[in-house]
PyMOL Python script that loads the backbone (N, CA, C, O; Angstrom):
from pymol import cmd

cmd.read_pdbstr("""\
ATOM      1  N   UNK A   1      -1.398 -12.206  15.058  1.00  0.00           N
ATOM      2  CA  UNK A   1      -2.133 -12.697  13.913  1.00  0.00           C
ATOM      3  C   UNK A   1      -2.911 -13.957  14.280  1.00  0.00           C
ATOM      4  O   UNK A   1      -4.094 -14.109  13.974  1.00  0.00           O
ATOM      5  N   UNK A   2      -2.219 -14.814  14.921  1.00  0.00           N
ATOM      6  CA  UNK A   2      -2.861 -16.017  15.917  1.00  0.00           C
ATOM      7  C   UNK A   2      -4.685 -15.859  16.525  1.00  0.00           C
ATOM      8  O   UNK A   2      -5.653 -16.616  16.588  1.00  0.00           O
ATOM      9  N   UNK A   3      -4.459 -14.748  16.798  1.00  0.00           N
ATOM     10  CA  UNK A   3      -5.795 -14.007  17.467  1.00  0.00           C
ATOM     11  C   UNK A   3      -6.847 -13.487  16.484  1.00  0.00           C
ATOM     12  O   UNK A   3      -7.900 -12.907  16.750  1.00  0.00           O
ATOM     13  N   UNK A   4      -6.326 -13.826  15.264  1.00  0.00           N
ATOM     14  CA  UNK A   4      -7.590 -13.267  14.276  1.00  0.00           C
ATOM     15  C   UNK A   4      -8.493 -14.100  13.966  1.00  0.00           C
ATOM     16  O   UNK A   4      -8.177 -15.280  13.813  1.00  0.00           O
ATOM     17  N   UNK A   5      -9.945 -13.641  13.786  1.00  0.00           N
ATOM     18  CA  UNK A   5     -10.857 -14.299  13.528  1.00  0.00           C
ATOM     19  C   UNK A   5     -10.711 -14.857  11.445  1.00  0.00           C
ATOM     20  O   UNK A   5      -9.859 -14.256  10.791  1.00  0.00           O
ATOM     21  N   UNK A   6     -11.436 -15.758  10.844  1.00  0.00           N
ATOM     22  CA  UNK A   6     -10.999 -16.540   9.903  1.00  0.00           C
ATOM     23  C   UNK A   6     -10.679 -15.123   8.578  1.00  0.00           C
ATOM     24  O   UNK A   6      -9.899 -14.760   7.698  1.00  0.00           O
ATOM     25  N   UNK A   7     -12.403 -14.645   9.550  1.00  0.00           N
ATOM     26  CA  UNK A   7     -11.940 -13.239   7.841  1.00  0.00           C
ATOM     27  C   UNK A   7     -11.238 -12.434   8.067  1.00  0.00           C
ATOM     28  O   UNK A   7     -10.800 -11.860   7.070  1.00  0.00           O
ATOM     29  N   UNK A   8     -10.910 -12.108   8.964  1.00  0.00           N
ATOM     30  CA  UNK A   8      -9.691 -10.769   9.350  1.00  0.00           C
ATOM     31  C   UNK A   8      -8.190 -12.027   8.995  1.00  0.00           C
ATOM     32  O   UNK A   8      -7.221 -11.384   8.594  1.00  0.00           O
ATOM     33  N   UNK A   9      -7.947 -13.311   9.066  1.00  0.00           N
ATOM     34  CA  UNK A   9      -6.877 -13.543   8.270  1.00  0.00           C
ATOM     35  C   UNK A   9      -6.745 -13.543   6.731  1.00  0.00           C
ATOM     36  O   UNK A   9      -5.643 -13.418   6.196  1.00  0.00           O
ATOM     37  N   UNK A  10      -8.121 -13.713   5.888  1.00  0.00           N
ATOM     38  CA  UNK A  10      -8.188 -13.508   4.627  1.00  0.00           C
ATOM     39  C   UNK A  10      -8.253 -12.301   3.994  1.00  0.00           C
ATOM     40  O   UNK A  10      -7.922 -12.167   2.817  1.00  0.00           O
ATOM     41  N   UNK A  11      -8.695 -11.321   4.750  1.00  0.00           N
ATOM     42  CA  UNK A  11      -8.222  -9.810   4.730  1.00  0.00           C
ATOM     43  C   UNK A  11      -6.806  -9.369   4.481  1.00  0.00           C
ATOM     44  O   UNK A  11      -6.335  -8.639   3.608  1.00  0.00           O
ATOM     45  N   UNK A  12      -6.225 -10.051   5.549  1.00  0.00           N
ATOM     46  CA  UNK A  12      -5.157  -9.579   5.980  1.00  0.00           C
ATOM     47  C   UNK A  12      -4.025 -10.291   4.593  1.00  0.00           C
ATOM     48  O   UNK A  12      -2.951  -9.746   4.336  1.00  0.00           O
ATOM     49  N   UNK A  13      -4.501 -11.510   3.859  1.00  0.00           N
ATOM     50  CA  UNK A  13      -3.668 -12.148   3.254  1.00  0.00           C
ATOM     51  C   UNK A  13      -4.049 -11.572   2.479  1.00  0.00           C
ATOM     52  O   UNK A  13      -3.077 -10.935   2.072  1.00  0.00           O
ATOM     53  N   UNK A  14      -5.399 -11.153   1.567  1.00  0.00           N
ATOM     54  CA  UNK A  14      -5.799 -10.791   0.346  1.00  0.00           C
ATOM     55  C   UNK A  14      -4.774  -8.983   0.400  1.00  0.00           C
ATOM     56  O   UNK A  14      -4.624  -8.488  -0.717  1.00  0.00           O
ATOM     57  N   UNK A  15      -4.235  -8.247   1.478  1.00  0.00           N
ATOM     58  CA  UNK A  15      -3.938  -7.098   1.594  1.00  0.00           C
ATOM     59  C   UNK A  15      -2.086  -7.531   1.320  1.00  0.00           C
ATOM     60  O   UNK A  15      -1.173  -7.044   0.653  1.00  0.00           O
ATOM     61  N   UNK A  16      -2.208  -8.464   2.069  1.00  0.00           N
ATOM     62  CA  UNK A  16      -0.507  -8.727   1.937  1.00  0.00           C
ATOM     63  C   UNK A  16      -0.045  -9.188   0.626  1.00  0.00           C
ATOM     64  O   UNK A  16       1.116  -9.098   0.226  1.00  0.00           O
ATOM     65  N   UNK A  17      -1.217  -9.782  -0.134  1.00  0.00           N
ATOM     66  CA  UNK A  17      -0.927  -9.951  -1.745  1.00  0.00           C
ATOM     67  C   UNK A  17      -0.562  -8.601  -2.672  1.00  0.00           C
ATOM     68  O   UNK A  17       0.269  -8.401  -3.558  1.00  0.00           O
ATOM     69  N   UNK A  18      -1.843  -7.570  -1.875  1.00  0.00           N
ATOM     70  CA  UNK A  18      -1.812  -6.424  -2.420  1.00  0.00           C
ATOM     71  C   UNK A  18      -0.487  -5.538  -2.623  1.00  0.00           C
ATOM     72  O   UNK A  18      -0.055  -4.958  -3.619  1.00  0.00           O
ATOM     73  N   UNK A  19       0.008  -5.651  -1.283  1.00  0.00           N
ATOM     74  CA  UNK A  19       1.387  -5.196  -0.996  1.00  0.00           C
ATOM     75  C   UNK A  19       2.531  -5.539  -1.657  1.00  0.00           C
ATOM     76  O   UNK A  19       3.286  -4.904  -2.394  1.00  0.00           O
ATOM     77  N   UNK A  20       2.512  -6.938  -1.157  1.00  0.00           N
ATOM     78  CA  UNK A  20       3.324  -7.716  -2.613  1.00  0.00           C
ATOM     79  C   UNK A  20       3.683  -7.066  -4.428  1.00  0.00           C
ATOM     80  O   UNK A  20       4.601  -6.574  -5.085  1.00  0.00           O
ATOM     81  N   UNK A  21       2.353  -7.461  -4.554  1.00  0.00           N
ATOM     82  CA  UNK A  21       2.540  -6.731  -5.940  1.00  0.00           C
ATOM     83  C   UNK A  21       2.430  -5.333  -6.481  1.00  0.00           C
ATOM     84  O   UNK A  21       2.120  -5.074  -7.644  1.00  0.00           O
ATOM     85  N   UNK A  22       2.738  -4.356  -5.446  1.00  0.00           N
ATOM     86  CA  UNK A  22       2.638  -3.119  -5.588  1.00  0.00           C
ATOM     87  C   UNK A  22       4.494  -3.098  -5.381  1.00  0.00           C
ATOM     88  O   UNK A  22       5.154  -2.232  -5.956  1.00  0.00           O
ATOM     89  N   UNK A  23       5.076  -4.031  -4.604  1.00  0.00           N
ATOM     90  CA  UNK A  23       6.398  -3.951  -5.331  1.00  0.00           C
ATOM     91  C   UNK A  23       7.405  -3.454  -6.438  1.00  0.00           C
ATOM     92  O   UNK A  23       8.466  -2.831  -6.473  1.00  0.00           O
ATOM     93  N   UNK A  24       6.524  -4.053  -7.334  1.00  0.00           N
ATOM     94  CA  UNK A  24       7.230  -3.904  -8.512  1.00  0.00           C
ATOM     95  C   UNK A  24       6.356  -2.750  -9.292  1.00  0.00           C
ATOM     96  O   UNK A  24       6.724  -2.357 -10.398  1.00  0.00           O
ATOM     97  N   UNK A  25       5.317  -2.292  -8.730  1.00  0.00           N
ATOM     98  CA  UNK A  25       4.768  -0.508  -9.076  1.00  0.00           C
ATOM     99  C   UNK A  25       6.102   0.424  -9.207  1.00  0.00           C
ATOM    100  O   UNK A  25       6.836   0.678  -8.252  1.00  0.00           O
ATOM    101  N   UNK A  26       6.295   0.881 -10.501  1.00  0.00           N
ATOM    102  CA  UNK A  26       7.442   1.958 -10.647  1.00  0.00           C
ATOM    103  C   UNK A  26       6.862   3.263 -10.007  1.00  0.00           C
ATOM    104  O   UNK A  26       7.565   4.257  -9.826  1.00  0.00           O
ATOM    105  N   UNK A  27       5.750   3.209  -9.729  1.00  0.00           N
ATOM    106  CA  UNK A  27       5.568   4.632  -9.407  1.00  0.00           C
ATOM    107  C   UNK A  27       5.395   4.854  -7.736  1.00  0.00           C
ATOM    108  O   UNK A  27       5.013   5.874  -7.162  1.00  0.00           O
ATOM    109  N   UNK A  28       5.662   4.004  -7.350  1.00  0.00           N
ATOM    110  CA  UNK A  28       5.773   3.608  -5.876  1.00  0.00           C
ATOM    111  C   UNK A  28       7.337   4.362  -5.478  1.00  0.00           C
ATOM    112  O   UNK A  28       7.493   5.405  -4.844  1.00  0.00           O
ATOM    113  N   UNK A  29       7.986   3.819  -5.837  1.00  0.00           N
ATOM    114  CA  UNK A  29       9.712   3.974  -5.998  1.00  0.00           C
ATOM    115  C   UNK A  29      10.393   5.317  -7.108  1.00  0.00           C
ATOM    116  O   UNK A  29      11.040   4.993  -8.104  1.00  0.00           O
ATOM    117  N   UNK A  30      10.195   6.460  -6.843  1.00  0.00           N
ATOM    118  CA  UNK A  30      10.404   7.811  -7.965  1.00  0.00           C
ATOM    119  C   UNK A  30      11.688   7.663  -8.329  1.00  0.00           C
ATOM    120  O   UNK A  30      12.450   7.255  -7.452  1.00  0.00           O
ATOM    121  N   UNK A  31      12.265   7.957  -9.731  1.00  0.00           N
ATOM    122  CA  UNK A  31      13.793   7.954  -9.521  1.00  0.00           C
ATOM    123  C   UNK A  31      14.206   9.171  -8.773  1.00  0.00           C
ATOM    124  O   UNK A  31      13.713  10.297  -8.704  1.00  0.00           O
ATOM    125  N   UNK A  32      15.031   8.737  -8.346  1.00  0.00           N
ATOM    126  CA  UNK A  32      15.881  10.097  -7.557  1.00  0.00           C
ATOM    127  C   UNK A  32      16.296  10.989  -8.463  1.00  0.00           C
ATOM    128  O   UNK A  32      16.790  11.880  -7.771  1.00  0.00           O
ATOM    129  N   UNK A  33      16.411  11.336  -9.726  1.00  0.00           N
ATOM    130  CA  UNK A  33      16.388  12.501 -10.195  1.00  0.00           C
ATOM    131  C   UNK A  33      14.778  13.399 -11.015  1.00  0.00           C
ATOM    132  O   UNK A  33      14.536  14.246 -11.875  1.00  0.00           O
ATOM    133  N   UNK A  34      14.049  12.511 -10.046  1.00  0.00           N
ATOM    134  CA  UNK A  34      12.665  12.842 -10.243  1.00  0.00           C
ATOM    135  C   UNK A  34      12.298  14.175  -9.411  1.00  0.00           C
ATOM    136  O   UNK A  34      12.609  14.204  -8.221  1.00  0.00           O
ATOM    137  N   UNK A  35      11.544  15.451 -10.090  1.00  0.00           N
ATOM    138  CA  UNK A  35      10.964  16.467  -9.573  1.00  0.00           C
ATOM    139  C   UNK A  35       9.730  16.885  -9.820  1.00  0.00           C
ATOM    140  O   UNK A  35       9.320  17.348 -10.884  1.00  0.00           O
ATOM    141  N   UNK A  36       9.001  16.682  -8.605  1.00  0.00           N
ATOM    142  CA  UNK A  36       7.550  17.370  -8.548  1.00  0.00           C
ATOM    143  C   UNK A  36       7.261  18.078  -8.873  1.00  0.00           C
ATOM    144  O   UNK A  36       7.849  19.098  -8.514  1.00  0.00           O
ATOM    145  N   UNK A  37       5.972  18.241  -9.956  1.00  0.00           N
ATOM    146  CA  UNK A  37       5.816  19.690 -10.415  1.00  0.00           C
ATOM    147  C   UNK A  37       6.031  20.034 -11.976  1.00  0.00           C
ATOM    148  O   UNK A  37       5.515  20.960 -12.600  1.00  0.00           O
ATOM    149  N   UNK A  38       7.121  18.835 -12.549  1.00  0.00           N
ATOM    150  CA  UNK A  38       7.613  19.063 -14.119  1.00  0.00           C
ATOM    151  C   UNK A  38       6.281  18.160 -14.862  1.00  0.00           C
ATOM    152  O   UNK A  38       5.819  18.789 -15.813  1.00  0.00           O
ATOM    153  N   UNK A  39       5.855  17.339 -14.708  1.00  0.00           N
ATOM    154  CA  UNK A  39       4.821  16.663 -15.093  1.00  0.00           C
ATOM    155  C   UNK A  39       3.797  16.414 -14.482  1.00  0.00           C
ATOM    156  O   UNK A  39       3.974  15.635 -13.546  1.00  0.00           O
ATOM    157  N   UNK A  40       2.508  16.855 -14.667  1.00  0.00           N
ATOM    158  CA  UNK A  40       1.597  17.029 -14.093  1.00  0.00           C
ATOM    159  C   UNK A  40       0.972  15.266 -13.923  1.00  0.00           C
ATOM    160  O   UNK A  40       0.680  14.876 -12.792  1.00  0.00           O
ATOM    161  N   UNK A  41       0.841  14.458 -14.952  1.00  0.00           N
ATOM    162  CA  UNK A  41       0.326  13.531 -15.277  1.00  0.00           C
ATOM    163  C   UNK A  41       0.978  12.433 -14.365  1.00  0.00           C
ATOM    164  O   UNK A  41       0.356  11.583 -13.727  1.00  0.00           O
ATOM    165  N   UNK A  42       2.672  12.637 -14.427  1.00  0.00           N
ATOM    166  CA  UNK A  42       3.441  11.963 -13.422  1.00  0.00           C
ATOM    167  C   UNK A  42       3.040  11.941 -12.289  1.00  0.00           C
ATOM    168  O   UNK A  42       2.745  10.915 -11.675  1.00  0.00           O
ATOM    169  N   UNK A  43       2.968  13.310 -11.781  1.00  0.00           N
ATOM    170  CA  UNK A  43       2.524  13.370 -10.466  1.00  0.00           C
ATOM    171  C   UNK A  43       1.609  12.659  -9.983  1.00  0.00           C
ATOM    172  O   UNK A  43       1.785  11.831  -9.089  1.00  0.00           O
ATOM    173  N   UNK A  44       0.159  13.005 -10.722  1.00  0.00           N
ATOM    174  CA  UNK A  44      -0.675  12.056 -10.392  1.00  0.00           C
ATOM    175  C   UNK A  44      -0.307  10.819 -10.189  1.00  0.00           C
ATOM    176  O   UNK A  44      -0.495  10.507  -9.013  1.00  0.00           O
ATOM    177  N   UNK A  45       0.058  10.127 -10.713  1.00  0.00           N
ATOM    178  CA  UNK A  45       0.576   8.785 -10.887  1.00  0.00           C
ATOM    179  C   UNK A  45       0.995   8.208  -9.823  1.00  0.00           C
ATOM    180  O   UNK A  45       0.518   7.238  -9.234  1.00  0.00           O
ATOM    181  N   UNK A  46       2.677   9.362  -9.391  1.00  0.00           N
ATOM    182  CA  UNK A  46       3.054   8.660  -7.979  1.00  0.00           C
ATOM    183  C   UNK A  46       2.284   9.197  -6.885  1.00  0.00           C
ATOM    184  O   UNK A  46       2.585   8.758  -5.775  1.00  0.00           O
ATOM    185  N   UNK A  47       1.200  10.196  -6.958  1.00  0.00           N
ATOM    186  CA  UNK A  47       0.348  10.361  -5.637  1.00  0.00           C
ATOM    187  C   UNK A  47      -0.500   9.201  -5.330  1.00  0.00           C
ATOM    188  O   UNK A  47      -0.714   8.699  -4.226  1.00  0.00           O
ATOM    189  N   UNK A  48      -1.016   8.803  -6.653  1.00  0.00           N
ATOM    190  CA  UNK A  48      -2.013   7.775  -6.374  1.00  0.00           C
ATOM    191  C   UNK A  48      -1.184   6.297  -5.452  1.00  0.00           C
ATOM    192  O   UNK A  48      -1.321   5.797  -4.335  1.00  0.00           O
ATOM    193  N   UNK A  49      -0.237   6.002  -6.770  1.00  0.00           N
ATOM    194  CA  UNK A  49       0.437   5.021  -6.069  1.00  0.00           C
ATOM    195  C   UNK A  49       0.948   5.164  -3.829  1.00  0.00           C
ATOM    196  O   UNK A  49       0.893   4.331  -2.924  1.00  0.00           O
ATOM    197  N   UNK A  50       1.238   6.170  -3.860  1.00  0.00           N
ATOM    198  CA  UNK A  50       1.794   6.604  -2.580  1.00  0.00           C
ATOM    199  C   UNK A  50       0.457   6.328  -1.382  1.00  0.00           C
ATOM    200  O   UNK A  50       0.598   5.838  -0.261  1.00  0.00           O
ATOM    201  N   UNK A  51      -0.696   6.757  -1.951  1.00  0.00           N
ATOM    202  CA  UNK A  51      -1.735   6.953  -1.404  1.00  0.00           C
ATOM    203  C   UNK A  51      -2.582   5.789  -1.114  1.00  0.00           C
ATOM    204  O   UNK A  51      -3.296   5.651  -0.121  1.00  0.00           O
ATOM    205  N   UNK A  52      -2.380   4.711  -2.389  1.00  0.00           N
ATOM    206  CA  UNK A  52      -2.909   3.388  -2.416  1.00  0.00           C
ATOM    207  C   UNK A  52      -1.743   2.397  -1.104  1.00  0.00           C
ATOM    208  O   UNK A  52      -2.177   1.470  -0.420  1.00  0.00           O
ATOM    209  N   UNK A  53      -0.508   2.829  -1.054  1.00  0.00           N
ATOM    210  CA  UNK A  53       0.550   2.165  -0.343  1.00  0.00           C
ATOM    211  C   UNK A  53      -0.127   2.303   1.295  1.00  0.00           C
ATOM    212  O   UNK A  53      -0.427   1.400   2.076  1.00  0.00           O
ATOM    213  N   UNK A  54      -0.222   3.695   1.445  1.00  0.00           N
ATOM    214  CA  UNK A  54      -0.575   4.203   2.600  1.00  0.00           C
ATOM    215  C   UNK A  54      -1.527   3.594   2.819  1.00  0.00           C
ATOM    216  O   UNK A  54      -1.277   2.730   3.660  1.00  0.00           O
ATOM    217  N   UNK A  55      -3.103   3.575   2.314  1.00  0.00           N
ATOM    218  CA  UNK A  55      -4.104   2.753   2.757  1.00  0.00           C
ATOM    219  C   UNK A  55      -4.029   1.621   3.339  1.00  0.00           C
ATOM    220  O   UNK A  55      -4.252   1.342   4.517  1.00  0.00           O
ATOM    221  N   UNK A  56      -3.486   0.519   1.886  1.00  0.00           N
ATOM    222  CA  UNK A  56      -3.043  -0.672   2.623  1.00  0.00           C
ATOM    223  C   UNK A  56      -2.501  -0.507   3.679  1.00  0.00           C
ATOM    224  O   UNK A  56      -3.445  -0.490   4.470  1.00  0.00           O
ATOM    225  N   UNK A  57      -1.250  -0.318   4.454  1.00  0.00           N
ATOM    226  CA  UNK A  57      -0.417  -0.137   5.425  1.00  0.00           C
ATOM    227  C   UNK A  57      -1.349   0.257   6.457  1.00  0.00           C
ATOM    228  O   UNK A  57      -1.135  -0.281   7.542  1.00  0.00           O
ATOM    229  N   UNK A  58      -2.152   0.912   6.415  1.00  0.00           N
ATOM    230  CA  UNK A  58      -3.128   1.974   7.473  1.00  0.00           C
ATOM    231  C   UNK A  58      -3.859   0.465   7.782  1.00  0.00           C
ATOM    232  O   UNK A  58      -3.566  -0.213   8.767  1.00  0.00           O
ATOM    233  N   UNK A  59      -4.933   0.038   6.689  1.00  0.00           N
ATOM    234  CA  UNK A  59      -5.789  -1.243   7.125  1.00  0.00           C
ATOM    235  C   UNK A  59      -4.876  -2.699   7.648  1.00  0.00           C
ATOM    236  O   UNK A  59      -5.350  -3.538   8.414  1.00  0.00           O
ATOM    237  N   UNK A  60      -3.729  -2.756   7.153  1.00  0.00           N
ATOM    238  CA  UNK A  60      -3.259  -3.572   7.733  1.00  0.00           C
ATOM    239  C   UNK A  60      -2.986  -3.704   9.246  1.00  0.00           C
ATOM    240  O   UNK A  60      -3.156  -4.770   9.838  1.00  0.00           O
ATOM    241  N   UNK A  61      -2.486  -2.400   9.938  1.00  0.00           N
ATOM    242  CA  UNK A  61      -2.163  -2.038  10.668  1.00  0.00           C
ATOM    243  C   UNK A  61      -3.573  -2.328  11.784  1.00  0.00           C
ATOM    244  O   UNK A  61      -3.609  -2.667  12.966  1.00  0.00           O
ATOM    245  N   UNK A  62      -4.457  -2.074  10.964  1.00  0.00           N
ATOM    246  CA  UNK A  62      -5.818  -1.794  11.880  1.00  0.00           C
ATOM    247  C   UNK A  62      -6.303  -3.196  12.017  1.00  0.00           C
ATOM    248  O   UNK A  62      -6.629  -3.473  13.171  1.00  0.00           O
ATOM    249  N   UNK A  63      -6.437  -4.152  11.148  1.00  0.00           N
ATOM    250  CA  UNK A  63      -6.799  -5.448  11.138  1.00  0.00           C
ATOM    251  C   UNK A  63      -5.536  -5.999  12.823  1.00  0.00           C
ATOM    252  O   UNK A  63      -5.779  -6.681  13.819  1.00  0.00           O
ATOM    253  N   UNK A  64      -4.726  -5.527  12.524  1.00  0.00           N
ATOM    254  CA  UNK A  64      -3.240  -6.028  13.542  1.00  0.00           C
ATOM    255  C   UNK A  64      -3.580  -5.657  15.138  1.00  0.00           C
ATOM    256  O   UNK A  64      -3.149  -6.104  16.201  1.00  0.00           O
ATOM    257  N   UNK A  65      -4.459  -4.731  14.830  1.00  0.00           N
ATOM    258  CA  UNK A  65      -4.635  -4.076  16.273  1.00  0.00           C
ATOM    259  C   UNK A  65      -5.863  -4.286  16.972  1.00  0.00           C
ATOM    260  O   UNK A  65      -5.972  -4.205  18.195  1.00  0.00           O
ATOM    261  N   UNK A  66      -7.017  -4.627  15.973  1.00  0.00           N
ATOM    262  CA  UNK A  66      -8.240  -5.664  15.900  1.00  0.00           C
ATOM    263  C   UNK A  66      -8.115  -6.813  16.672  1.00  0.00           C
ATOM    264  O   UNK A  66      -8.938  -7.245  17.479  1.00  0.00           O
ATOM    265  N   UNK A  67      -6.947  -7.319  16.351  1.00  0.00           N
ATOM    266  CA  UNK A  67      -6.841  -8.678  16.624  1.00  0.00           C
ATOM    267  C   UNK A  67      -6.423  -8.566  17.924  1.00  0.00           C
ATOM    268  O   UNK A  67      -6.974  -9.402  18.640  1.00  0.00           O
ATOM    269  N   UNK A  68      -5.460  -7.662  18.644  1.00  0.00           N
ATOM    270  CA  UNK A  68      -4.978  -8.332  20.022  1.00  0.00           C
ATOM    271  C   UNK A  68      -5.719  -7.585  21.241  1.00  0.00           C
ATOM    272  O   UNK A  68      -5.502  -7.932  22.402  1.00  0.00           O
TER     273      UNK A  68
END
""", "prot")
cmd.dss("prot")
cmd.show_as("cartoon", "prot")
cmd.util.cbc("prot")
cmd.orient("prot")
């Protein structure tokens, strides 16, 4: 991280905020007696969430690998 240029650390912080508060996203975390398929609307919900997780994680990753 040392190795990043000023905006790839404000990236990287504005993403780690992101992360942060996707924490407490319920739809991030399914209950375990949750099944795919009974609610259509649900679904959507935790795909999006899952999908928004993944991104971040993906660009973070890439900013990380940018840098060294």
């Amino acid at each position: 991280m040392w190795k990043m240029t000023l905006k790839q650390r404000r990236r990287h912080g504005e993403l780690m905020g992101q992360l942060e508060g996707m924490r407490n996203n319920a739809y991030l975390w399914p209950p375990e007696d949750y099944a795919p398929g009974d609610n259509e609307e649900e679904d959507e919900k935790y795909q999006k969430a899952q999908e928004t997780f993944q991104s971040l994680v993906q660009e973070l990753h890439q900013l990380e690998q940018d840098a060294t």
